[in-house]
C-alpha positions in Angstrom: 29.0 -9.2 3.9 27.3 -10.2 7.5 25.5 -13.6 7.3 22.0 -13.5 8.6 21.0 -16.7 9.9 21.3 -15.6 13.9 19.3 -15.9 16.2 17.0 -13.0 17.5 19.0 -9.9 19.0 18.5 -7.1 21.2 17.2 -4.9 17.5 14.8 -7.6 16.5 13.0 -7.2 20.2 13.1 -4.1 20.2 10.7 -3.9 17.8 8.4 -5.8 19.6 8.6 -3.4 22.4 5.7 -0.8 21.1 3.6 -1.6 23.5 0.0 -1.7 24.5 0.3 1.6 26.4 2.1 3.2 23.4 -0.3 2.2 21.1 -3.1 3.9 22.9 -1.2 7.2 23.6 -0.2 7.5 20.1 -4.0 7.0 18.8 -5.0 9.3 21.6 -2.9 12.2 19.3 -5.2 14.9 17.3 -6.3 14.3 13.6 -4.2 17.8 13.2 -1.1 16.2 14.0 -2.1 13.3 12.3 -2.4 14.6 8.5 0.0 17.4 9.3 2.9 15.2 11.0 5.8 17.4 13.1 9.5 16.2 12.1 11.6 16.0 15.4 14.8 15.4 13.6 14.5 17.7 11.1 18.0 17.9 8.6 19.6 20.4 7.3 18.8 21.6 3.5 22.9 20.7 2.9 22.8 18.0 5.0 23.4 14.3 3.0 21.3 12.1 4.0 22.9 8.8 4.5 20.1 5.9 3.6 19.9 2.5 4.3 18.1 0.1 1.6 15.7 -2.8 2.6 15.8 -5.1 -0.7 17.0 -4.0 -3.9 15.8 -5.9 -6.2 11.9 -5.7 -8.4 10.9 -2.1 -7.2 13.8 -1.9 -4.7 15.8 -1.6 -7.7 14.0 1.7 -8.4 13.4 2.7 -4.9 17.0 2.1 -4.6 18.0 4.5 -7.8 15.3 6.4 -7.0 16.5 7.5 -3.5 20.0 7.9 -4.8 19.0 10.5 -7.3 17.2 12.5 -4.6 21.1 13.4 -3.5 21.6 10.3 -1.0 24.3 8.7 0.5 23.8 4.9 0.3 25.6 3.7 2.8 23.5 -0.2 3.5 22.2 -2.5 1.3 20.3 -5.7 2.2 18.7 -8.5 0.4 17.9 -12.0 1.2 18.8 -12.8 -2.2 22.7 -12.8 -2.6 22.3 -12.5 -6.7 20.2 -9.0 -6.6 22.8 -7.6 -3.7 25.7 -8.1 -5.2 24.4 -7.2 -8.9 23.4 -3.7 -6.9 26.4 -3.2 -5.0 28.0 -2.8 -8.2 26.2 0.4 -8.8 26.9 1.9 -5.2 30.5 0.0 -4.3 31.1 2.0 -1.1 27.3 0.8 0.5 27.9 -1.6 3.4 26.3 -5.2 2.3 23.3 -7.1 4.7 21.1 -9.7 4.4 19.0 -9.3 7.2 17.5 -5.5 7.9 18.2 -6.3 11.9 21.6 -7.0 11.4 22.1 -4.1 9.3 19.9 -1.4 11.3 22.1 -2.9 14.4 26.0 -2.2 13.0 24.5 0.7 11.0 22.4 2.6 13.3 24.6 5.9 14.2 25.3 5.9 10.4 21.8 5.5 9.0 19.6 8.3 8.6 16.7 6.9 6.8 15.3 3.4 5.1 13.5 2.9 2.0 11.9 -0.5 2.6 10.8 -2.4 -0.7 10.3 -6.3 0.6 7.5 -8.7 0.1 3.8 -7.3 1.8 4.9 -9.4 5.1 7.6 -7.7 6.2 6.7 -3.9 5.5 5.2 -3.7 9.0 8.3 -5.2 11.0 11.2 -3.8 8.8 9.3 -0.4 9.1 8.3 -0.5 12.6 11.8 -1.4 13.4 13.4 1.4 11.7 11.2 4.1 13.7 11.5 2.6 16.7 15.0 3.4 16.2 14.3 7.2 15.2 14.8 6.4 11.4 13.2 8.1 8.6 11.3 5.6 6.6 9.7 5.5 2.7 7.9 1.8 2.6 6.3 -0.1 -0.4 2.9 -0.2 -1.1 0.9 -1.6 0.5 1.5 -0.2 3.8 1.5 -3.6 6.0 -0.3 -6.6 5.5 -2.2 -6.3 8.5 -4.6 -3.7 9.8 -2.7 -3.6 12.9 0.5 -3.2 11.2 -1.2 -0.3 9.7 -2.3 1.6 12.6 0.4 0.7 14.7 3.1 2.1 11.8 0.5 5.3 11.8 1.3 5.9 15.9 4.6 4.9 15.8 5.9 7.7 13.1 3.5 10.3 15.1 5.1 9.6 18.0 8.4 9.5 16.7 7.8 12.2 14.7 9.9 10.9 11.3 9.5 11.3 7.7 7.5 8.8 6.3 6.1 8.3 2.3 4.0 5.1 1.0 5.2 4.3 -2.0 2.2 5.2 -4.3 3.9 7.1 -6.9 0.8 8.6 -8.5 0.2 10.4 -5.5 2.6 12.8 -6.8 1.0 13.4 -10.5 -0.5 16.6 -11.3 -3.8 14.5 -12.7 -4.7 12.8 -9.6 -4.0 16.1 -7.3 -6.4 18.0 -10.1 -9.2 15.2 -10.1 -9.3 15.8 -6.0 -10.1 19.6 -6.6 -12.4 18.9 -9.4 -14.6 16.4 -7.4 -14.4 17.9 -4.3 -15.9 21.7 -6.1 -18.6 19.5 -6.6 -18.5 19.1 -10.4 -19.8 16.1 -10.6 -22.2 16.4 -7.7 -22.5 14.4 -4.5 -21.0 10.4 -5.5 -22.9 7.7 -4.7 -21.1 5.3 -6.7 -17.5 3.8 -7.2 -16.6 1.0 -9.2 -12.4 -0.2 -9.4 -11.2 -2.8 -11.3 -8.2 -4.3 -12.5 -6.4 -6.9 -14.3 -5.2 -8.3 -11.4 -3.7 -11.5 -10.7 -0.8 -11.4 -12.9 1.2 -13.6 -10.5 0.2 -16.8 -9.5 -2.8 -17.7 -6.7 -6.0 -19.2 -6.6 -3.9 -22.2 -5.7 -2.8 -25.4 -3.0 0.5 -25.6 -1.3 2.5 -28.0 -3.1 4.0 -30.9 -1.5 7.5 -31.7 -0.3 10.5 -29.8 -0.4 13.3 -28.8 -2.1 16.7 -27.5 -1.0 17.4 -23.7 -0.2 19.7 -21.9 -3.1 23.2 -21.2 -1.7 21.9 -17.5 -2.7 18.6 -17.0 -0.8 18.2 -16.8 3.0 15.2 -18.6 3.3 14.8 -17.7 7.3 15.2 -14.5 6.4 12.4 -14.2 3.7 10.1 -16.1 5.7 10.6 -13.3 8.3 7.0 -13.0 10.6 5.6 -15.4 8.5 5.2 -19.1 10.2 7.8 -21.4 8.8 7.3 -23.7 5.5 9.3 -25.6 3.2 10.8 -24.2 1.1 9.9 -25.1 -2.6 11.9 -23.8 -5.9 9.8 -21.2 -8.3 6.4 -21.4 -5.7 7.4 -18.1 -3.3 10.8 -16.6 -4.2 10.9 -14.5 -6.4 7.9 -12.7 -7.4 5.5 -15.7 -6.9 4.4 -14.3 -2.9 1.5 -12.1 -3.5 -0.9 -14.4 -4.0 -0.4 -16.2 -0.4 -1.9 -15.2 2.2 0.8 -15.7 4.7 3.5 -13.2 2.7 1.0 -11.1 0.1 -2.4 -9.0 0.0 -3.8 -10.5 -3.4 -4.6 -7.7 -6.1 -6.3 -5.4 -3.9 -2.9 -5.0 -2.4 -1.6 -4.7 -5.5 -3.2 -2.4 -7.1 -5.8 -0.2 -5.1 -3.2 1.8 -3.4 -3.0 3.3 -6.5 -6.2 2.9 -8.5 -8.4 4.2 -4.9 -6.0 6.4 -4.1 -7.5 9.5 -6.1 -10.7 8.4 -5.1 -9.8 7.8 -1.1 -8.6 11.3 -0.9 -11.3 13.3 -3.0 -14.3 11.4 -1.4 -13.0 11.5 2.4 -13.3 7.7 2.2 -12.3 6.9 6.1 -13.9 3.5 7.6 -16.2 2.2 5.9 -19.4 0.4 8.2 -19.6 -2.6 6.1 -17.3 -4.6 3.9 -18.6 -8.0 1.6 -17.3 -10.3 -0.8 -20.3 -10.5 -2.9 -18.4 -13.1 -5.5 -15.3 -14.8 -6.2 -14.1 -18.0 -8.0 -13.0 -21.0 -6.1 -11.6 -20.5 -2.6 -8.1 -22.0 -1.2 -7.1 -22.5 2.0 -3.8 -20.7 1.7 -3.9 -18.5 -1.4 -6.4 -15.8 -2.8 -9.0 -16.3 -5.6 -8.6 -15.6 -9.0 -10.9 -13.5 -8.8 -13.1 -11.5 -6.6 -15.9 -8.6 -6.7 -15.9 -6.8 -3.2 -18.3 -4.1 -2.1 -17.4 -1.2 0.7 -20.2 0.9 2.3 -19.1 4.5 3.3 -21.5 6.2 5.7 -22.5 10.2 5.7 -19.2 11.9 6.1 -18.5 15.9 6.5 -21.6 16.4 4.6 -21.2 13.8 1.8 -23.3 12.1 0.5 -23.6 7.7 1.5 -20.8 6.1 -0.5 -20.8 2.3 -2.2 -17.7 1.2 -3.5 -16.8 -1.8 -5.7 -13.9 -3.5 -6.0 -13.2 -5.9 -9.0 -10.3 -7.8 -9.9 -9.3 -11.0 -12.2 -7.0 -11.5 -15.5 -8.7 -11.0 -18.3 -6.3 -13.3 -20.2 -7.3 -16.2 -18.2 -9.9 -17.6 -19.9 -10.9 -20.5 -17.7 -11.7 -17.9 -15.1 -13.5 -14.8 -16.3 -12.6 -12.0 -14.7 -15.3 -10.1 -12.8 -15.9 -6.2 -14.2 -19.0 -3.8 -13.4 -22.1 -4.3 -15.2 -22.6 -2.9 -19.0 -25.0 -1.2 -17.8 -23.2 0.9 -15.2 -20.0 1.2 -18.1 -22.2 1.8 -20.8 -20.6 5.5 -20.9 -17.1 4.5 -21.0 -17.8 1.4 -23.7 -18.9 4.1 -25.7 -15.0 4.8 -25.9 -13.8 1.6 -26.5 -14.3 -1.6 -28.2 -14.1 -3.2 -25.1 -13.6 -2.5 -21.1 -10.3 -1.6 -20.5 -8.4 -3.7 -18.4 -8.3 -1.3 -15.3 -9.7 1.7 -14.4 -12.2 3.4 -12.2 -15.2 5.2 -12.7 -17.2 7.7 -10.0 -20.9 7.9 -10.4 -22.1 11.4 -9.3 -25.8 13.1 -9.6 -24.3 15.7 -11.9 -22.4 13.6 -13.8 -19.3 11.2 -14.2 -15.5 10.8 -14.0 -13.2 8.3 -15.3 -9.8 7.0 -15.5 -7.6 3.9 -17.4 -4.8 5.3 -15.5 -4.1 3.5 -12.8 -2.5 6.5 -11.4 -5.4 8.9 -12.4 -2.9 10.8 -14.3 -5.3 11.0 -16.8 -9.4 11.6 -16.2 -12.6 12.2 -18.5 -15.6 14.0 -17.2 -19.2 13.4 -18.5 -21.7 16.1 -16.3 -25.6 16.1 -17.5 -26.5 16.2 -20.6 -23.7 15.3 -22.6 -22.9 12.5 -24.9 -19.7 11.7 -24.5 -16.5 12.1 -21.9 -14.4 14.9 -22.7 -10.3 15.4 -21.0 -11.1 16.9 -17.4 -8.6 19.5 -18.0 -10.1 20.6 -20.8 -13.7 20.7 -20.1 -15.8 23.7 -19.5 -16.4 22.9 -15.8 -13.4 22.0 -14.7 -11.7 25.6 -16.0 -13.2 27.8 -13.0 -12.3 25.1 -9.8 -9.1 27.1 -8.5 -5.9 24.7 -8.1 -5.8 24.4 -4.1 -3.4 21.3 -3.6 -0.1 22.4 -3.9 2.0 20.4 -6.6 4.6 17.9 -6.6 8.4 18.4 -6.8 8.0 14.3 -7.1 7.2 11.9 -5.0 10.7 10.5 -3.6 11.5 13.7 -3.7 8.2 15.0 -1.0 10.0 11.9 1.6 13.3 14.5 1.3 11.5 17.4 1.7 9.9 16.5 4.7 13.4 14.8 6.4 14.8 18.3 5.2 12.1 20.6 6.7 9.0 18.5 7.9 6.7 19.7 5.0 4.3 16.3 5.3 4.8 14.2 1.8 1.3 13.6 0.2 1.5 9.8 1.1 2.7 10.2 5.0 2.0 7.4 7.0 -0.8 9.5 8.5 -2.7 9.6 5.4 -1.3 6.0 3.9 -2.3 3.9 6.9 -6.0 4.8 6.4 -5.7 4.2 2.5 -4.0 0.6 3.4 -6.5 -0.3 6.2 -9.2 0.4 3.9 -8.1 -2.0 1.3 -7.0 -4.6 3.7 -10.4 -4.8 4.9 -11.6 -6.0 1.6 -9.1 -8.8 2.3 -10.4 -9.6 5.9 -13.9 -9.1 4.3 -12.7 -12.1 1.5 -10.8 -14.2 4.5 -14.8 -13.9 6.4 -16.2 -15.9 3.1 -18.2 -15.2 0.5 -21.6 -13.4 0.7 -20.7 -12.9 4.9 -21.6 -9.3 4.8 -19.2 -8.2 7.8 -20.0 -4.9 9.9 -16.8 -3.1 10.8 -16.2 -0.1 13.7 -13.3 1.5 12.4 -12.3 3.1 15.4 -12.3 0.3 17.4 -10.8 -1.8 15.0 -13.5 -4.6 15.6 -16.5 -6.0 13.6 -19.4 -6.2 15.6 -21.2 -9.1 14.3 -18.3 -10.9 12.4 -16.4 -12.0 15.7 -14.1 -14.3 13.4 -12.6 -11.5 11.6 -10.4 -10.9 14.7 -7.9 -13.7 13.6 -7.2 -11.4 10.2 -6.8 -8.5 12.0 -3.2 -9.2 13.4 -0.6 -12.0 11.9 0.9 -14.1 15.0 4.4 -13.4 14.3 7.7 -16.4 14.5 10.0 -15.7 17.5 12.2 -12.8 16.5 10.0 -11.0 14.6 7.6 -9.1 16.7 6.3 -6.3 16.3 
């Protein structure tokens, strides 16, 4: 096993090496090559794909498994955290063992195809940008980055590189979600002016003050490592590592990273979401310098857009178990429909308010919907209600969603979730965090194209994380 405390290498800059010039020529490429991405290095349909995996423990456990059951050769494994890499090596004895992605996209690169990259938010952006810079194939965590700039720049960089690339949104690939897009978008529901999220997000701690002092680094963990782009800190036991980073804003993207990947995806795709004009925290509970709120209620405005209609979008998030902070839902009044269901809200779902009627989901996939058109009393199963029988099936289905990434490395078929189309997901939601970061009741402006807010100047700074020496990107 290589030891990864070293310091930066010839790998680690190059990453830092897309430039300004690169950046522009890759935005500068059509929205047809965008959405329907050209694979340079295609492989062979008997190929074997040799993979590299970038943390193996939480969902890298499953992203690991899962990309091994797609047919892959595993041939690297890395994970700051000794205890998860060696429990994992067990399961694949003849993978080559890393701590530090650099180090092991440096020794490894001839023999490395492709990376699945399941670390903590901060590090999607570098690990990922690192590995196409290189020519690598690359299937990354949701959410995408945890920086808008991340987000596009990850979006050029696999156009211009012309990889496979899947966000790891797995309800992308269920049948309900791809059928809720046709049935929307035929108009069943009419033209939707409304769309209310929410989840029962935080389960993780935040909402919260760095503690003080510091204790000593586990013989196990490569703190340096972990910290990655972030700016250093002390470390302290049970406050970061493992599973405790979400909630900070230097190493997590709160719920909304979390979750909306998923619970907006359907959404995202059906209403031809792009950039919204505005973004506003209209509530959340107490704010902390360093961590985000307990909870938070965020609304979205979505201009006209290929002739539909003006779009407001709510986010809401909170634990509903907490009971010394409520969580914050929609109104009764714009639920009343769906509490006709239940005894009480469910914990998450979404809910798209259309002047023909409404859909809704507790599936934070939106494998499962309900439609209520004009007239009607109650929600009925979309796939079984009268409207919904005549809109013809015009997205292709899923073989599954790992299984899109090796499809497109095999003949550059574009996965559902390709960067192309993930990046503007994940900028979308990240904007609700800027829009949080701005402050409470700042109602914050935003040209999309530009990537600038107009009248909110101080959004700037949450735009673009300052990496740590080493870790550019």
């Amino acid at each position: 096993m290589t030891n990864a405390r070293r310091p930066a290498n010839k790998i680690a800059s190059a990453a830092s090496q897309v430039s300004r010039r690169q950046f522009v020529r890759a935005s500068a490429l059509g929205a047809a090559a965008l959405s329907f991405p050209f694979v340079g290095n295609v492989l062979g349909a008997n190929d074997r794909i040799n993979v590299g995996c970038i943390g193996v423990h939480g969902k890298g456990d499953s992203d690991t498994n899962d990309t091994a059951n797609c047919g892959a050769n595993l041939v690297a494994l890395c994970d700051v955290d000794e205890r998860s890499l060696r429990s994992k090596a067990q399961q694949y004895p003849k993978a080559e063992l890393f701590r530090d992605f650099r180090e092991m996209l440096e020794k490894m690169d001839k023999s490395i195809d492709a990376v699945t990259v399941s670390i903590p938010d901060h590090c999607h952006g570098v690990a990922s940008a690192l590995a196409m810079s290189m020519g690598k194939h690359v299937y990354c965590q949701k959410p995408l980055t945890q920086t808008i700039f991340e987000a596009r720049q990850l979006r050029d960089l696999a156009a211009s590189k012309k990889v496979a690339t899947q966000m790891g949104n797995q309800g992308s690939a269920n049948d309900g979600l791809r059928r809720a897009v046709e049935i929307i978008q035929a108009g069943v529901i009419g033209q939707v002016h409304e769309l209310h999220v929410w989840t029962n997000r935080p389960i993780w701690p935040q909402g919260l003050n760095r503690p003080q002092g510091e204790d000593k680094v586990p013989d196990y963990l490569n703190w340096d490592v972990w910290l990655g782009p972030a700016q250093a800190r002390p470390f302290k036991q049970g406050t970061y590592h493992d599973f405790k980073w979400r909630g900070w804003y230097d190493f997590g993207t709160g719920a909304l990273g979390d979750m909306a990947c998923h619970m907006v995806n359907m959404p995202f795709r059906a209403l031809k979401m792009g950039y919204p004009t505005a973004v506003q925290c209209e509530e959340a509970s107490t704010l902390h310098d360093e961590t985000f709120p307990k909870t938070s209620r965020i609304r979205f405005d979505f201009p006209e857009r290929e002739g539909l209609a003006p779009l407001k979008f709510w986010w809401y998030d909170g634990n509903p178990d907490d009971a010394a902070t409520p969580a914050l839902r929609p109104s009764s009044e714009v639920t009343k429909d769906v509490l006709e269901m239940y005894e009480k809200l469910p914990s998450g779902g979404f809910l798209l308010v259309g002047d023909k009627g409404k859909l809704f989901s507790d599936n934070d996939y939106a494998a499962n919907s309900r439609l209520l058109l004009a007239g009607e009393k109650s929600f009925s199963a979309t796939d079984k209600h009268e409207a919904a029988q005549a809109v013809p099936k015009t997205i292709p289905r899923s073989p599954g969603h790992n299984e899109e990434w090796f499809r497109m490395m095999r003949d550059g078929t574009p996965a559902y979730s390709n960067f192309a189309i993930a990046s503007k997901l994940t900028e979308i939601i990240l904007l609700g965090c800027v829009a949080l970061r701005v402050g409470v009741g700042k109602k914050m402006e935003w040209s999309g194209e530009a990537m600038t807010s107009p009248n909110c100047p101080e959004a700037a700074q949450f735009l673009k994380r300052h990496n740590r020496e080493g870790w550019g990107v």
